[in-house]
DSSP file (Angstrom, degrees, kcal/mol; ACC not computed):
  #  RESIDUE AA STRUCTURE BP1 BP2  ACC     N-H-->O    O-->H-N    N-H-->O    O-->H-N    TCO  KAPPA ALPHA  PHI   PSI    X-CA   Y-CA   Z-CA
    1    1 A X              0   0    0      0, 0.0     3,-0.1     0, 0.0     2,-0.1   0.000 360.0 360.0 360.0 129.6   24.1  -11.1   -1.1
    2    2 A X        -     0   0    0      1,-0.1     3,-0.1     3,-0.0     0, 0.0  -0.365 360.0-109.3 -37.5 121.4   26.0   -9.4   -3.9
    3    3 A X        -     0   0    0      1,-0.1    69,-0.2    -2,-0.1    -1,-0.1   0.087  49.4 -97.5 -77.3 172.5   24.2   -7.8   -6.6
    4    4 A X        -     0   0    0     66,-0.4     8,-1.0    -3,-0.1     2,-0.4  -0.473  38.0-133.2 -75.3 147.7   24.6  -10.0   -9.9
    5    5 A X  B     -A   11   0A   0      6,-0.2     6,-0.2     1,-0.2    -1,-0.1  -0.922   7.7-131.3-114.9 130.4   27.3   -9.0  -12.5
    6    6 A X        -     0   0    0      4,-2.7     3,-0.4    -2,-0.4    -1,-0.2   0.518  47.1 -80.4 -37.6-165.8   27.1   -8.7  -16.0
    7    7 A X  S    S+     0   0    0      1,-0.2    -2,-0.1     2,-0.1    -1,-0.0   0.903 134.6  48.2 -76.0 -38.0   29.6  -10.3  -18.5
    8    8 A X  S    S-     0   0    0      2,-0.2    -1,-0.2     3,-0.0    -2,-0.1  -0.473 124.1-100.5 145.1   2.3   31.8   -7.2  -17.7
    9    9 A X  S    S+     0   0    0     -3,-0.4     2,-0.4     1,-0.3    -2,-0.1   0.581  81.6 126.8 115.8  44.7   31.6   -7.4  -14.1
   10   10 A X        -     0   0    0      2,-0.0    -4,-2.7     0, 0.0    -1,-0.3  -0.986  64.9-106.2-136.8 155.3   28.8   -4.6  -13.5
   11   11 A X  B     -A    5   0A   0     -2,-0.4    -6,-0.2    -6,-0.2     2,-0.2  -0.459  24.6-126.6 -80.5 135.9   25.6   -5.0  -11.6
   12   12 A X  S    S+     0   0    0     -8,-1.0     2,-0.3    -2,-0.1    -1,-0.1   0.454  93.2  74.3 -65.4   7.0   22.4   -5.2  -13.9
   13   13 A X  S    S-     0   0    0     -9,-0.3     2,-0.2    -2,-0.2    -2,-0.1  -0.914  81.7-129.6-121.8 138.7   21.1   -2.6  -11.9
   14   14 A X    >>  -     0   0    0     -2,-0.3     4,-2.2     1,-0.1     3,-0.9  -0.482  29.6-119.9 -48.2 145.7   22.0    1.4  -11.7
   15   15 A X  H 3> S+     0   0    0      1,-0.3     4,-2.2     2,-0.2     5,-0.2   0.985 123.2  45.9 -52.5 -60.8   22.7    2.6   -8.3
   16   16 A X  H 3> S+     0   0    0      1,-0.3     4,-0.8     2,-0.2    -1,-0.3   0.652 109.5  56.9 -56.0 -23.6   19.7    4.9   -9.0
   17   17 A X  H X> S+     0   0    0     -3,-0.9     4,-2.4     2,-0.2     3,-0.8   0.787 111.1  42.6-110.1 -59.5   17.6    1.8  -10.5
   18   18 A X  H 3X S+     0   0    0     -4,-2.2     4,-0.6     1,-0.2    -2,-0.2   0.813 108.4  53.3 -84.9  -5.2   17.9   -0.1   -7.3
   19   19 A X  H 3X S+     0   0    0     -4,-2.2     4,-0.8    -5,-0.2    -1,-0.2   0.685 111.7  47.4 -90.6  -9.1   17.3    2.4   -4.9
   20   20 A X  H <X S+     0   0    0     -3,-0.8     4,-2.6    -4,-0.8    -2,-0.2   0.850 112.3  47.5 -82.1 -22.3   14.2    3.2   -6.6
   21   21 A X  H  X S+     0   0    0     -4,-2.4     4,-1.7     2,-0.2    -2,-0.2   0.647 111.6  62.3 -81.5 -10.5   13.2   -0.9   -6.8
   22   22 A X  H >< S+     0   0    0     -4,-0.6     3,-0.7    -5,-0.4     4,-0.4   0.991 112.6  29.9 -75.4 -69.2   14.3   -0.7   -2.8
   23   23 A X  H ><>S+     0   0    0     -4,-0.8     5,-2.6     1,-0.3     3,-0.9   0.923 114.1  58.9 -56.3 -53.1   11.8    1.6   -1.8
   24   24 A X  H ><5S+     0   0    0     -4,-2.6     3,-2.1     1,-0.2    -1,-0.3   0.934 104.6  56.0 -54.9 -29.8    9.1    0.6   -4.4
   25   25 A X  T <<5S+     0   0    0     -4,-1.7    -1,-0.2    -3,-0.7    -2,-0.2   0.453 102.2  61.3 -87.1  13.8    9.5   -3.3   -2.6
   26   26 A X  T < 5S-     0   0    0     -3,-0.9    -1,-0.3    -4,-0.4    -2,-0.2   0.498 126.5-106.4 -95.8  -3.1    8.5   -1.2    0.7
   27   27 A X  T < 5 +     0   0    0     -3,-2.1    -3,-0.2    -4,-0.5    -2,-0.1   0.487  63.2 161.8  78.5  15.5    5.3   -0.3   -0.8
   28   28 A X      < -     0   0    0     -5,-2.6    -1,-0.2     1,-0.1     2,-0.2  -0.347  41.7-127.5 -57.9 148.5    6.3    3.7   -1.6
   29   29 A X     >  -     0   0    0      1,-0.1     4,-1.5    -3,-0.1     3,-0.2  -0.533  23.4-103.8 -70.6 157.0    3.9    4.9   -4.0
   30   30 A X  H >> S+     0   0    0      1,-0.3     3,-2.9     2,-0.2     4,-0.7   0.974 128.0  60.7 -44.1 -58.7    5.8    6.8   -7.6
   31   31 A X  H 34 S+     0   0    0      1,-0.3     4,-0.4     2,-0.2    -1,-0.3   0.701 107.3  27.9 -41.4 -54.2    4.7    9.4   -5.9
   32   32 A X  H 34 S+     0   0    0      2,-0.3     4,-0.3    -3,-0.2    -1,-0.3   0.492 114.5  69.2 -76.9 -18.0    6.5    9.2   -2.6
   33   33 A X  H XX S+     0   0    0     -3,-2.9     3,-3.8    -4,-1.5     2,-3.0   0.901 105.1  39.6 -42.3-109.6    9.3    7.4   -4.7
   34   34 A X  T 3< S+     0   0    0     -4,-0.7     4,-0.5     1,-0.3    -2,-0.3   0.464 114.3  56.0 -43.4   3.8   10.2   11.1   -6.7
   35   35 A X  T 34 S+     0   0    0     -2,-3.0    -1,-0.3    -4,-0.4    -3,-0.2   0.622 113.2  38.6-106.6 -10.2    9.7   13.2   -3.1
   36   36 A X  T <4 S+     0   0    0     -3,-3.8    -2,-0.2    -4,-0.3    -3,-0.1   0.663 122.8  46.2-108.7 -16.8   12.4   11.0   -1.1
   37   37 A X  S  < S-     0   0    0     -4,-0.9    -3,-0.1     2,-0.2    -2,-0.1   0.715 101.9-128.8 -93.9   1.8   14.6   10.9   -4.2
   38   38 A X  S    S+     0   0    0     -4,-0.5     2,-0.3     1,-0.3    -3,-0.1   0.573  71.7 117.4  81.7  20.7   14.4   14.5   -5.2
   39   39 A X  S    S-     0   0    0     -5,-0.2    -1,-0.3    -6,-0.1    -2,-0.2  -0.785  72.1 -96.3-115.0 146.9   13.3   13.3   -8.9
   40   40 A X    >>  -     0   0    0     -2,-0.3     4,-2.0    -3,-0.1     3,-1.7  -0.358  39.0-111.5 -56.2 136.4    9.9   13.9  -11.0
   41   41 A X  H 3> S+     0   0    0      1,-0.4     4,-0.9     2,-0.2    -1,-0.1   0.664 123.2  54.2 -64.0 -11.0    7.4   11.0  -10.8
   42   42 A X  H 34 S+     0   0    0      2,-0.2     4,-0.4     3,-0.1    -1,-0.4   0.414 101.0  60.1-112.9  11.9    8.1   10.3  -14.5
   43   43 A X  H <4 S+     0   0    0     -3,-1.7    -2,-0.2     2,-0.1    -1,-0.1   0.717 107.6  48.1 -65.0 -36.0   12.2   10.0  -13.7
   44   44 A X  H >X S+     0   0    0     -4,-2.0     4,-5.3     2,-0.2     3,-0.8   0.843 113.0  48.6 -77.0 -43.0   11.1    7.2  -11.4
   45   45 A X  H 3X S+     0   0    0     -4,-0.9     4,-0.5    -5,-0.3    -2,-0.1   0.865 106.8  53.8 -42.4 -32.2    8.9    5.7  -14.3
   46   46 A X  H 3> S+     0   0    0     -4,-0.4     4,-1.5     2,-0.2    -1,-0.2   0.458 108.3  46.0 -94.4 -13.2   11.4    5.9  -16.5
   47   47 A X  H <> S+     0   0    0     -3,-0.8     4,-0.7     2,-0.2    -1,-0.2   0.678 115.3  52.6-108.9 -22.0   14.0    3.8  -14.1
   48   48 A X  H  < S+     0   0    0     -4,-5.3    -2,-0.2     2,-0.1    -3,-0.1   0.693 110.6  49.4 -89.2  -4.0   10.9    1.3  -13.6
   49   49 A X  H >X S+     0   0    0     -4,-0.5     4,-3.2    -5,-0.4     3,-0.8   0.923 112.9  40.8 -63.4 -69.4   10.6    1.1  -17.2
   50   50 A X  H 3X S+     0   0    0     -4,-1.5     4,-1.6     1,-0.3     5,-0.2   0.758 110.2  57.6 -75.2 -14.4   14.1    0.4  -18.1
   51   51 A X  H 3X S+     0   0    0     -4,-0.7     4,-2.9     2,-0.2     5,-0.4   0.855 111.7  44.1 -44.7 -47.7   14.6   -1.9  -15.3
   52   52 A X  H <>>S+     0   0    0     -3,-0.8     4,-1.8     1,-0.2     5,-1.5   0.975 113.8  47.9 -83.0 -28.0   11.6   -3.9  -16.8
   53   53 A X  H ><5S+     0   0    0     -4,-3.2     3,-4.0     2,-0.2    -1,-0.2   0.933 114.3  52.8 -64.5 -81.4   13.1   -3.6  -20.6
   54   54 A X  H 3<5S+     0   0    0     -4,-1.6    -2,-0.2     1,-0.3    -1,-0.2   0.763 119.4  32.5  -6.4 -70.9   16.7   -4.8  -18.7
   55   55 A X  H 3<5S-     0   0    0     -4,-2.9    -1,-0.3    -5,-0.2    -2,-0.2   0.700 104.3-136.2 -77.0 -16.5   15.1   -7.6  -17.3
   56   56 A X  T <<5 +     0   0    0     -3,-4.0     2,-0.3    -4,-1.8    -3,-0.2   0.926  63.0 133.7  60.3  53.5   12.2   -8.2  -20.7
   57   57 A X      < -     0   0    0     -5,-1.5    -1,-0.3    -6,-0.3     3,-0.1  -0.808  60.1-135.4-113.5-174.3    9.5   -8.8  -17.8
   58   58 A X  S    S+     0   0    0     -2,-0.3     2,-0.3     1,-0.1    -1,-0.1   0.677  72.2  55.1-105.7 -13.8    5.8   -6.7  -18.4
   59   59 A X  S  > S-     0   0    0     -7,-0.1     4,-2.4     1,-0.0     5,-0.2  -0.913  72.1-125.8  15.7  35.7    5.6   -5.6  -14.9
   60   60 A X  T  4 S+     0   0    0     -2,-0.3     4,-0.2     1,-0.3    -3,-0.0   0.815 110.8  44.3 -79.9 -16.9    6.4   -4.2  -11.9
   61   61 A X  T >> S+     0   0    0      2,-0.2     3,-1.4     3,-0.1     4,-1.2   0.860 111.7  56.2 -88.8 -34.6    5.9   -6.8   -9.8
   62   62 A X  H 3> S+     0   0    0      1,-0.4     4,-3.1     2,-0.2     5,-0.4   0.983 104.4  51.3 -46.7 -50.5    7.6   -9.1  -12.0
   63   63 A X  H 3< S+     0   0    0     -4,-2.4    -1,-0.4     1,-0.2     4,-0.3   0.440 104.1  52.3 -83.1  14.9   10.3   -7.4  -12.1
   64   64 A X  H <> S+     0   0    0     -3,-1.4     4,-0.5    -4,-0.2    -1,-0.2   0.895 112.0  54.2 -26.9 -72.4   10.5   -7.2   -8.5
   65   65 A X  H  X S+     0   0    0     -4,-1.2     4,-1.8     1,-0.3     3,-0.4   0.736 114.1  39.9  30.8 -70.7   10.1  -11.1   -8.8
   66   66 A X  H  X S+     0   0    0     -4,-3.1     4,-3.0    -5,-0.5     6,-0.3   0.851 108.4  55.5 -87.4 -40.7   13.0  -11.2  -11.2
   67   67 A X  H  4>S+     0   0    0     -5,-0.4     6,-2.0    -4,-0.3     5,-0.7   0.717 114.9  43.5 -74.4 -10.3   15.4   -8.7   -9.5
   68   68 A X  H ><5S+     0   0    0     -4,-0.5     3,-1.4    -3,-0.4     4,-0.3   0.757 111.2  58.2 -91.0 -90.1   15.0  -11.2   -5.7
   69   69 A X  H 3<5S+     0   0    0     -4,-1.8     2,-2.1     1,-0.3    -2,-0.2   0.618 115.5  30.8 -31.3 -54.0   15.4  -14.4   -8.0
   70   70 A X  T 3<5S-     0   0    0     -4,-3.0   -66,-0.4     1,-0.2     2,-0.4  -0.103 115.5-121.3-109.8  61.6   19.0  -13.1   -9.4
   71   71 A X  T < 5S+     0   0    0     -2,-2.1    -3,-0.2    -3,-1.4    -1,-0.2   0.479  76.3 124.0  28.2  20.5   19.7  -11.2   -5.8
   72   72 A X  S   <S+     0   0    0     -5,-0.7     2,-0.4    -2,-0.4    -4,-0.3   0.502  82.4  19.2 -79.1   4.5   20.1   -7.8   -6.9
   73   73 A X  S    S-     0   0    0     -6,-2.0     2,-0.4    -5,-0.2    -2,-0.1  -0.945  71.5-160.5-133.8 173.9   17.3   -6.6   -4.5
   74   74 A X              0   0    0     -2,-0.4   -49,-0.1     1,-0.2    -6,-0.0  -0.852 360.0 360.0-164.2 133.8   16.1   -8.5   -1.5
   75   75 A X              0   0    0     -2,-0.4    -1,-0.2   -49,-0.0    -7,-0.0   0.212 360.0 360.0-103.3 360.0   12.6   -7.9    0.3
C-alpha cells in the first residue's frame, strides 16, 4: 500500500521518520534504533516525537496504531 498523501501530495511521514517507525514496529529498542541508523538515541526521539505531534496521538504505540490505520507503515 502507498504511504498516505497530504493536501500537497507528500507522505505524512519523512523517509527518516518511517524508517525509524519500521524498525521500532520490529521491536528495536531507541537504542538499537540510533546504532543501525547511524543517529544519537535522542535523534531517534526526536523523530518519535514529531511523528506523535504529526499525528496529535500521546504515544508510541498509538502512533504505531495510527500510522497502520492510514497505511503509511504496515506490521
Amino acid at each position: 500500500m502507498a504511504p498516505v498523501k497530504d493536501g500537497r501530495g507528500k507522505s505524512l511521514l519523512t523517509d527518516r521518520e518511517r524508517e525509524v517507525f519500521e524498525l521500532l514496529v520490529q521491536d528495536k529498542t531507541t537504542k538499537e534504533i540510533a546504532s543501525q541508523l547511524f543517529v544519537s538515541e535522542k535523534t531517534v526521539r526526536n523523530h518519535i516525537s514529531n511523528v506523535m505531534k504529526k499525528l496529535n496521538v500521546k504515544g508510541r504505540s498509538q502512533a504505531v496504531v495510527e500510522l497502520v490505520r492510514l497505511g503509511e507503515i504496515t506490521i
